[in-house]
C-alpha positions in Angstrom: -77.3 -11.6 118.3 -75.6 -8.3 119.4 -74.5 -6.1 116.7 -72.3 -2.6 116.7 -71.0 -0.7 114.7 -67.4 -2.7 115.3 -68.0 -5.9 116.2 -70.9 -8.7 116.4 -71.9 -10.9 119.2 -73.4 -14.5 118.8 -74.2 -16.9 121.7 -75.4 -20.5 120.5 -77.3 -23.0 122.4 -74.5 -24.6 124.2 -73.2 -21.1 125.6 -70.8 -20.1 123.1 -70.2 -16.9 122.0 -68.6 -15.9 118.8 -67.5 -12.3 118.9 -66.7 -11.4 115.1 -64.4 -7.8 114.4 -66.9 -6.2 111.4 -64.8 -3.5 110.0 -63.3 -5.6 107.3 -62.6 -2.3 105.4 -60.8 -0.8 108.1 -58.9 -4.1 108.4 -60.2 -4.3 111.7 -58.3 -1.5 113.2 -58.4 -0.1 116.4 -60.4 2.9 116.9 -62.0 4.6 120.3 -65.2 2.9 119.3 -64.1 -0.2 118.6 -62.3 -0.4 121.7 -65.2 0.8 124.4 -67.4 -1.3 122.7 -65.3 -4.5 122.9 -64.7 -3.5 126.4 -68.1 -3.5 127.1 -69.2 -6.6 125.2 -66.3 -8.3 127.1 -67.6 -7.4 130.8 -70.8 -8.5 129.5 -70.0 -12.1 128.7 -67.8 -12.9 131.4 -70.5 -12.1 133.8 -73.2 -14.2 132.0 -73.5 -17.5 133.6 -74.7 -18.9 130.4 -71.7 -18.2 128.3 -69.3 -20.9 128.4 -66.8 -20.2 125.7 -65.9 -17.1 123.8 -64.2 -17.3 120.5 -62.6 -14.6 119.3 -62.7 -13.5 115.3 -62.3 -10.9 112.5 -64.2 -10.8 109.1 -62.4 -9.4 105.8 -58.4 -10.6 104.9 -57.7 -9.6 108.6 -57.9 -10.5 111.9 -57.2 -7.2 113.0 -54.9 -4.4 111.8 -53.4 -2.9 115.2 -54.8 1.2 115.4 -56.8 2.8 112.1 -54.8 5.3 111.0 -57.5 8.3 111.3 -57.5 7.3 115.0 -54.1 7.5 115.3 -53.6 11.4 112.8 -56.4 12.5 116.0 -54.0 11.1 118.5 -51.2 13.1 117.2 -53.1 16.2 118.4 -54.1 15.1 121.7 -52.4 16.2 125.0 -50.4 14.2 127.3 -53.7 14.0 129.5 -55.5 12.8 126.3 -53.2 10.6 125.3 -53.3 8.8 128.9 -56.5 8.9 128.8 -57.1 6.9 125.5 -53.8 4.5 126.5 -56.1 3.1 129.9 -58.7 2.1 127.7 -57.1 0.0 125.6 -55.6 -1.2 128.5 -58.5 -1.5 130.1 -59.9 -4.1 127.0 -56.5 -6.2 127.4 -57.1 -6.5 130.9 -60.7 -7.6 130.3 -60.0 -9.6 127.6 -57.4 -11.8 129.5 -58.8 -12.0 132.4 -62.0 -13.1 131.2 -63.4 -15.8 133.6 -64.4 -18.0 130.3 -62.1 -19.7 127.9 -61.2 -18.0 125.2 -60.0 -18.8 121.6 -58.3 -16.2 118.6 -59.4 -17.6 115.8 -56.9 -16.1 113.4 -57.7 -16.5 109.8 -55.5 -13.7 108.3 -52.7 -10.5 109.7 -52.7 -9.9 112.9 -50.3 -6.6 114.1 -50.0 -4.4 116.8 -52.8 -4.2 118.9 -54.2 -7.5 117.4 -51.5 -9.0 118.2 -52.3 -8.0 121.4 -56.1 -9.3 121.5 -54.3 -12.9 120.3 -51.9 -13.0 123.1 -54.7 -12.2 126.2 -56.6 -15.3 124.7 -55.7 -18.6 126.5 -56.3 -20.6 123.4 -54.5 -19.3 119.7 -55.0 -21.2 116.3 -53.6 -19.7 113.1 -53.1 -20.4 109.3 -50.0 -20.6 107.6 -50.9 -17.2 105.8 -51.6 -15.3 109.3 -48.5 -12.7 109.7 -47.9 -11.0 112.6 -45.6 -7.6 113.3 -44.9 -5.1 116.3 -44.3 -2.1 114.0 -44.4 0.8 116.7 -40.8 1.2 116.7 -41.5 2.0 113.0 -43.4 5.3 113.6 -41.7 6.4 117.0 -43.8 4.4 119.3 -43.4 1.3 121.5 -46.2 -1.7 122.0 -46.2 -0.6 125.6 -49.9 -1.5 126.6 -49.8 -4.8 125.1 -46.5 -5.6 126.6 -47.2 -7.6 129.7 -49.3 -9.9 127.6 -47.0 -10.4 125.1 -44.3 -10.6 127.3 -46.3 -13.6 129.4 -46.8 -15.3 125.9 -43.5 -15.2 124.5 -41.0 -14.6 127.2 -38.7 -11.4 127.0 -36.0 -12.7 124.9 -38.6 -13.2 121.8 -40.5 -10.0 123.1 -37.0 -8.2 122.6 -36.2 -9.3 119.5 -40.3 -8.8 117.8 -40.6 -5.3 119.7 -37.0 -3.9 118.6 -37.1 -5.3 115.0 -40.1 -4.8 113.4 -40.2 -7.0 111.5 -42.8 -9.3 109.8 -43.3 -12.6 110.7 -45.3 -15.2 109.5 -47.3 -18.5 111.7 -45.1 -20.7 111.9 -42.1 -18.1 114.3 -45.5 -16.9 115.9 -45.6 -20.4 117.5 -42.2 -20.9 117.8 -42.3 -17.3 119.7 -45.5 -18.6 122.0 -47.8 -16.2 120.6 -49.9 -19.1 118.4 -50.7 -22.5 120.1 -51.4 -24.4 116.6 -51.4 -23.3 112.9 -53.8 -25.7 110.9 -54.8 -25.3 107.2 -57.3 -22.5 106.2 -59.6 -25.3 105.2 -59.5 -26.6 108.8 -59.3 -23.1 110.8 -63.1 -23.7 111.8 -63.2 -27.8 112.2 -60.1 -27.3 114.5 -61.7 -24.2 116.6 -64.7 -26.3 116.8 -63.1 -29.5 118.4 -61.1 -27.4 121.0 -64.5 -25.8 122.0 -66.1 -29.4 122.2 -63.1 -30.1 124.2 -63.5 -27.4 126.6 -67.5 -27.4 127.2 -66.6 -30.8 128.8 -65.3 -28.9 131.2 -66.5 -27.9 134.7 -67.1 -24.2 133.9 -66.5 -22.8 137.7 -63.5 -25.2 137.6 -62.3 -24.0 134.4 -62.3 -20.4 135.3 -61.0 -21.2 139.0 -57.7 -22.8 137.3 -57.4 -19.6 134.4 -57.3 -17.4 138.0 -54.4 -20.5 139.4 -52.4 -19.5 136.7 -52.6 -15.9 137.4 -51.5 -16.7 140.9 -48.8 -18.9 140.8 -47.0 -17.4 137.5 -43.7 -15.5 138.6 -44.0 -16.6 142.4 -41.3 -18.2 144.3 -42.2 -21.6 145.7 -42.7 -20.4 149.2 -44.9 -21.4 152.3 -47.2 -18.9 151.2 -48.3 -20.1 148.0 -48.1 -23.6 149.5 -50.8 -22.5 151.8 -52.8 -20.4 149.4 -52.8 -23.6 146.6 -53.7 -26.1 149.5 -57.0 -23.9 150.3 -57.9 -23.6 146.5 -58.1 -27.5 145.9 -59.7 -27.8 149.2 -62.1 -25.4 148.2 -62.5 -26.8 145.1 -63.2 -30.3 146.7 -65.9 -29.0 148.9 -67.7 -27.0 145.9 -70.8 -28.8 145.0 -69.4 -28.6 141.4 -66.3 -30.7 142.7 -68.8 -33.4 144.4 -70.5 -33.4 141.5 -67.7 -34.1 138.7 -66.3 -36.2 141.5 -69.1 -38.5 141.8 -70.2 -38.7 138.0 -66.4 -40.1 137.2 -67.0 -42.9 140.1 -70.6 -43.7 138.7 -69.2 -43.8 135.0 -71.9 -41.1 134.2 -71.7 -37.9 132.6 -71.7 -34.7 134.8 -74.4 -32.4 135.0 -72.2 -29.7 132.9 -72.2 -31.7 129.7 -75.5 -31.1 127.8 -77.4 -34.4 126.8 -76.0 -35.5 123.5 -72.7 -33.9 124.5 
């Protein structure tokens, strides 16, 4: 177990990490900390070859509260130079955070705004409860969700995007799946059962395979159908054939056994 002073880092047996936002009493908000520390825990997982899966959680009533408001009274004094500054790291953890070469899930068990709303949407996998509201209130306070855009944006399309960003407004699990940001919203009761069967789900899963096909969908989303992507598709299932992990998922389907990937009792 990895603990700091924002966050805690748990990797079981089978390779999954649970990485758990501690600040309950700060409502899990953003703060410089918080942020290069996520960063950092982030690069570090999706370079272990023993992680498999990383969940994604907050302790307290929240999952996380977008920016702490101390951070944000220090931010009002900073310089343009500052302020840039502190904007590419927080862009920097959405950018890690999505493309992390590992599945992972938000497990969000309570409000989620701002920048958590931004953590939610660079996971590939989102399940909420019912009570789980969600709000882009920058507008609010003279600001605009600008570094979370683009995965926001990707999640929800820009027509929903336009209407969240310009209104404000509050919105509860249910119009967060309707919007894209939220894949499933399950009772409170079965947040964790749910959470665990997708991660049973996905540790079936050829792990170089897995991230190979997160990496597909970052190269084919927004392109135009052309001989180029043709080609470059053609030479990643080739590739992916020829991998020893292909042979091998290949040949355990034809032999009706399990692959070497799935633990024994898995």
């Amino acid at each position: 177990m990895i603990v700091t002073p924002s966050h805690r880092v748990e990797i079981d047996a089978r390779g999954v990490a649970r990485v758990t936002l501690t600040q309950a009493e700060k409502h899990n908000a953003f703060d410089a900390a918080m942020i290069a520390g996520l960063t950092e825990s982030f690069v570090k997982l999706g370079a272990d070859p023993m992680v498999r899966v990383v969940v994604l959680a907050g302790e307290g009533a929240s999952f996380s509260a977008g920016a702490d408001l101390n951070w944000m009274r220090e931010q009002a004094d900073y310089d343009q130079a500052r302020n840039l500054a502190d904007a590419k790291k927080l862009a920097a953890l959405m950018h890690t955070l999505d493309r992390l070469p590992k599945p992972t899930i938000a497990r969000v068990h309570g409000p989620a705004h701002g920048g958590g709303v931004g953590l939610v949407a660079c996971c590939d996998i989102a399940v909420a409860i019912p009570a789980a509201t969600f709000s882009f209130a920058e507008v609010k306070l003279g600001l605009i969700p600008a570094v979370i855009s683009p995965y926001v944006i990707a999640a929800t399309g820009p027509r929903w995007a336009r209407r969240l960003f310009l209104t404000a407004e509050r919105f509860d699990a249910g119009q967060a799946q309707v919007a894209g940001l939220i894949h499933e919203v399950v009772r409170a009761n079965q947040l964790d059962e749910r959470i665990n069967n997708i991660v049973s789900v996905l540790l079936s899963n050829a792990p170089e395979a897995m991230a190979e096909a997160k990496d597909l969908v970052f190269a084919v989303a927004g392109r135009a159908l052309d001989g180029a992507i043709m080609d470059d598709t053609a030479r990643r299932i080739a590739e992916r054939r020829a991998s020893a992990e292909g042979k091998e998922g290949v040949a355990a389907f034809l032999t009706k056994r399990k692959p070497s990937w799935i633990k024994s009792g898995g």
